[in-house]
N, C-alpha and C positions, 0 to 999 in steps of 0.2 A: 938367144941371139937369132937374128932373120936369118933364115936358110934361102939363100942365094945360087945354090947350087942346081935346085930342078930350071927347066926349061919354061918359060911362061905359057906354053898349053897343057904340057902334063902337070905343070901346077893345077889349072887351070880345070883340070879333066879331074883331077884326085882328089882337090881341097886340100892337101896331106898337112900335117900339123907336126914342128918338125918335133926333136924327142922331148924336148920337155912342154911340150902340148900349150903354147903359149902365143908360138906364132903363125898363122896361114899366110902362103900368099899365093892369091888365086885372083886378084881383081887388079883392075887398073881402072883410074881414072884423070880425067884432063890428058891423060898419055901419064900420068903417072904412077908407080907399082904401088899397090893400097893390100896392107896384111890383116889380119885379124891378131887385135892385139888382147889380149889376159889384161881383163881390166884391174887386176891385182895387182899387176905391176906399172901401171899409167900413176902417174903424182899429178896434180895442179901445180901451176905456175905459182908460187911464193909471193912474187913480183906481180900477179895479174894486175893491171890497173881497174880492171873492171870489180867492183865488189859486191855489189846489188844483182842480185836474181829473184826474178818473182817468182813465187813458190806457184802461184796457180799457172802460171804461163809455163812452168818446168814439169808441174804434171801432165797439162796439155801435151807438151813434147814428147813426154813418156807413152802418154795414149797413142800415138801415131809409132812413136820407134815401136811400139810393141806386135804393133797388124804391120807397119810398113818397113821395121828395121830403120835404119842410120842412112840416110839416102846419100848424103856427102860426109866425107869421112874426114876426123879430127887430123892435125898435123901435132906432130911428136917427135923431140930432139930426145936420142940415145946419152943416159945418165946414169956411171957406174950399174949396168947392167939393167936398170927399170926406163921408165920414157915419161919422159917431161912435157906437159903439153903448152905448144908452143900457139896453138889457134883452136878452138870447138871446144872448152870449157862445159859451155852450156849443154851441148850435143853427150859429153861425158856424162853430167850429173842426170843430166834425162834417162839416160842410158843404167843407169845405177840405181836408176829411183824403179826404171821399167825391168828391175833384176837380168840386167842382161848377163853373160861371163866375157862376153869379147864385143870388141866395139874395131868398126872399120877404120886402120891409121896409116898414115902417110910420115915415113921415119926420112929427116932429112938431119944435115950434121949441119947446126947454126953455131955462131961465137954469142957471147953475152949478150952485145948489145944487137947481136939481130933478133936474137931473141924478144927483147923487148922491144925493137923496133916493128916486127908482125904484131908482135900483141897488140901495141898502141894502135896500128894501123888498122885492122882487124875490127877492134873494137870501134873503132872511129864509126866506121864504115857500118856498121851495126846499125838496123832502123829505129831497135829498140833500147836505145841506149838514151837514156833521162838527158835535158842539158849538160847538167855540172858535170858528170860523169864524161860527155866528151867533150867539155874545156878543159877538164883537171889532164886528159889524156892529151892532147892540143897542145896545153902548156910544159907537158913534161914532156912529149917531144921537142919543141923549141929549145927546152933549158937544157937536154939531153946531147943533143946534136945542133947547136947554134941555129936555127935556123929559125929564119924569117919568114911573115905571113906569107908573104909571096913565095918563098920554097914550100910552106906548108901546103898552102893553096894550090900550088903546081904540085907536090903530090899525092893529092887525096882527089884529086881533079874539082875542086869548087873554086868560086871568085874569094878573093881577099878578102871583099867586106864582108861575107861572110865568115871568114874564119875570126876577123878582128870582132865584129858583132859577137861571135861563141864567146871569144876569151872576156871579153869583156863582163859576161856576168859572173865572173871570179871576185870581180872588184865592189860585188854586193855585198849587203850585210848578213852576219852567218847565217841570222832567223829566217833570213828570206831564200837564201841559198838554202837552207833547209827543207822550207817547205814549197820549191822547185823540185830537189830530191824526192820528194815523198810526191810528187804530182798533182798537188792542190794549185800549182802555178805554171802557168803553159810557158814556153819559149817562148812565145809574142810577147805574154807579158811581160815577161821579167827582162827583156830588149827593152821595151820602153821606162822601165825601172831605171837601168843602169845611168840616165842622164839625171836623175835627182841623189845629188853628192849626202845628204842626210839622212844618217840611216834609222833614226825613226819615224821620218818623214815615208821612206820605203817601204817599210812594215805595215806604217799604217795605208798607206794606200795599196798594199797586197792583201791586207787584211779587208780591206771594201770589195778587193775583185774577189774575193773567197766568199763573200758574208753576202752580196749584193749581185754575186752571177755578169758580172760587168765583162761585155767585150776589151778586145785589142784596144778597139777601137775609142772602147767607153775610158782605156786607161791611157791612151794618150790625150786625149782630151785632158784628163782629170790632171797629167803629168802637165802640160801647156798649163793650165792653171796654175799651178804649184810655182811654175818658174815664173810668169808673170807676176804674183801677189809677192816673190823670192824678189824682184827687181825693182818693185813700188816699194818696198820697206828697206834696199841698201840704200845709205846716205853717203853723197861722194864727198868726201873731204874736202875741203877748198884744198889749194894749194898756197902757199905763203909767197910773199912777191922776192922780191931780189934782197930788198932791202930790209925787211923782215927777217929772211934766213940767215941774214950777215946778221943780224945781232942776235941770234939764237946760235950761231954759230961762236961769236964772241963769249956769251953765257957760258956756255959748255967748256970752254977755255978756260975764261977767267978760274970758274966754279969747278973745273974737273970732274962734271957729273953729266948727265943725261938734262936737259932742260926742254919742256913742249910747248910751243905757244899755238893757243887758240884766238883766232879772232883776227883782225885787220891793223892798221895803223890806228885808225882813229877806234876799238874798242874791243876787248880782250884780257885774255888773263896769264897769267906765265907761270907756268909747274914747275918746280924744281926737284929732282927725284934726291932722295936720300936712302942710304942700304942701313945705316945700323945708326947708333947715337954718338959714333963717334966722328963716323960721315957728318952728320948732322952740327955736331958741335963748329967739324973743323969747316962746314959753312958759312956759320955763323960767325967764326974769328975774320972770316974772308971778307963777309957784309959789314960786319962791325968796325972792320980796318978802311974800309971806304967811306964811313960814316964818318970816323974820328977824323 
C-alpha cells in the first residue's frame, strides 16, 4: 500500500520505500504525487483498446528509459492490492523490456467506465496510433457512452468531419482494413476508398496504390473514375405510366402473385411469378377459366 503518512519533502529528501519495498513516493508531477511502483505488481488493462505495439518502436523506448528513465509516469487504478494501468501501457512494456524493477505511477481511484473512458481517450490522442485502431476506439466510445460526433469531436478537441471521416473507414472491407493496419495503406488513401461501396472494387484499387506507389492524389483520381464508368453502366428503369400500373395492379389481383411488366403500351412483355407447381397449376385454372 502507498504510504501517505511522510511529509512531501522528507519523502522527498529520503526516497524511503515503505516496508514491503514496493512503493516510493518522492516526485510529483503536473502537481501530482507520482510513486515508484514494483513493476511486479502493475497488471495491463484487460480492456486495452489499443492491441498493436511495434516491437522496434518499443525497443526504441527502452533505449532512452534506460540512459533517461521514464520522463512521464504511467496512471494506475488500485486492484485488490496490485495496480491496473489505466494510461502508459507502452511506457510499462518499455520499461520491462529496458529490465527496470520500478517504473514512475500516478495511483488514482476510477469506476469502470472511466477507466475505459481514459484509455479510449488516451489512445485517441496517441500520434502513433494506425487509423482503424483510432476508429475502433472512436466507435466504442460512441456505442459506450451515446455520444455523438459532435460530443465526440468537442471532446478530443477536433472538427466533426473529421471524426465522421475516421469512423468511416470501419465500413471498409476486411482485406483493406487490414492492410491499413499493417501500414501498406495511408489514411489519405483509405479516406478516399471509403466512397466506392464495392469491395472488390476497393482491394483492387488498394492493391494498385501498393503495387504502383500511387498518391492521394493519384487514388482519387482513380476513385472519380470508378464512380463515373459506375454511373455510365447503371440503366434507369423507365417508369410505367398510370394506366399501365392499373393493370399490373389488376394482374396481381386477379393472379394473387407478383406480376412485372416491361415495356410501354404499344410493346412489351408480362412476367408472371410462380413459387412452386402448385402456385403454377392454380394459375393456370385462373387463365384457363377466363379462357372457357
Amino acid at each position: 500500500m502507498i504510504n501517505k503518512g511522510l511529509g512531501k519533502g522528507l519523502g522527498s529528501l529520503l526516497g524511503i520505500l515503505d516496508e514491503e519495498e514496493n512503493v516510493s513516493t518522492n516526485k510529483q508531477y503536473d502537481g501530482e504525487e507520482v510513486v515508484d511502483l514494483n513493476i511486479s505488481l502493475i497488471d495491463v488493462n484487460p480492456n486495452q483498446p489499443r492491441k498493436n505495439f511495434d516491437p522496434t518502436q518499443l525497443n526504441e523506448l527502452a533505449q532512452s528509459i534506460k540512459i533517461h528513465g521514464v520522463i512521464q509516469p504511467i496512471l494506475v487504478c488500485e486492484k485488490n492490492n496490485r495496480y491496473m494501468i489505466v494510461a502508459g501501457e507502452r511506457r510499462f512494456r518499455a520499461s520491462k523490456i529496458a529490465e527496470k524493477k520500478t517504473i514512475p505511477a500516478i495511483v488514482k481511484n476510477f469506476s469502470d467506465n472511466e477507466i475505459k473512458e481514459i484509455a479510449l481517450l488516451e489512445n485517441i490522442q496517441r500520434q502513433d496510433l494506425n487509423p482503424i485502431e483510432t476508429a475502433r476506439a472512436l466507435k466504442e466510445l460512441q456505442d459506450s457512452y451515446n455520444w455523438t460526433q459532435e460530443a465526440l469531436a468537442d471532446r478530443l478537441g477536433k472538427s466533426r468531419p473529421v471524426i465522421a471521416n475516421t469512423l468511416r473507414l470501419l465500413t471498409l472491407c476486411p482485406e483493406v482494413i487490414d492492410l491499413i493496419e499493417k501500414g501498406k495503406l495511408s489514411a489519405g488513401h483509405a479516406r478516399s476508398l471509403v466512397v466506392v461501396t464495392n469491395p472488390e472494387v476497393q482491394l483492387k484499387l488498394a492493391e494498385q496504390v501498393i503495387n504502383n506507389k500511387l498518391t492521394v492524389r493519384d487514388m482519387e483520381n482513380a476513385v472519380k473514375e470508378v464512380d463515373k464508368n459506375a454511373r455510365k453502366t447503371i440503366k434507369v428503369k423507365p417508369k410505367l405510366s398510370i394506366e399501365m400500373q392499373e393493370f399490373k395492379d389488376i394482374m396481381e389481383h386477379k393472379l394473387s402473385t407478383k406480376v412485372n411488366i416491361k415495356g410501354t403500351e404499344n410493346k412489351g412483355k408480362i412476367i408472371i411469378n410462380y413459387y412452386n407447381q402448385d402456385d403454377l397449376n392454380r394459375i393456370y385454372d385462373i387463365i384457363n377459366s377466363i379462357h372457357n
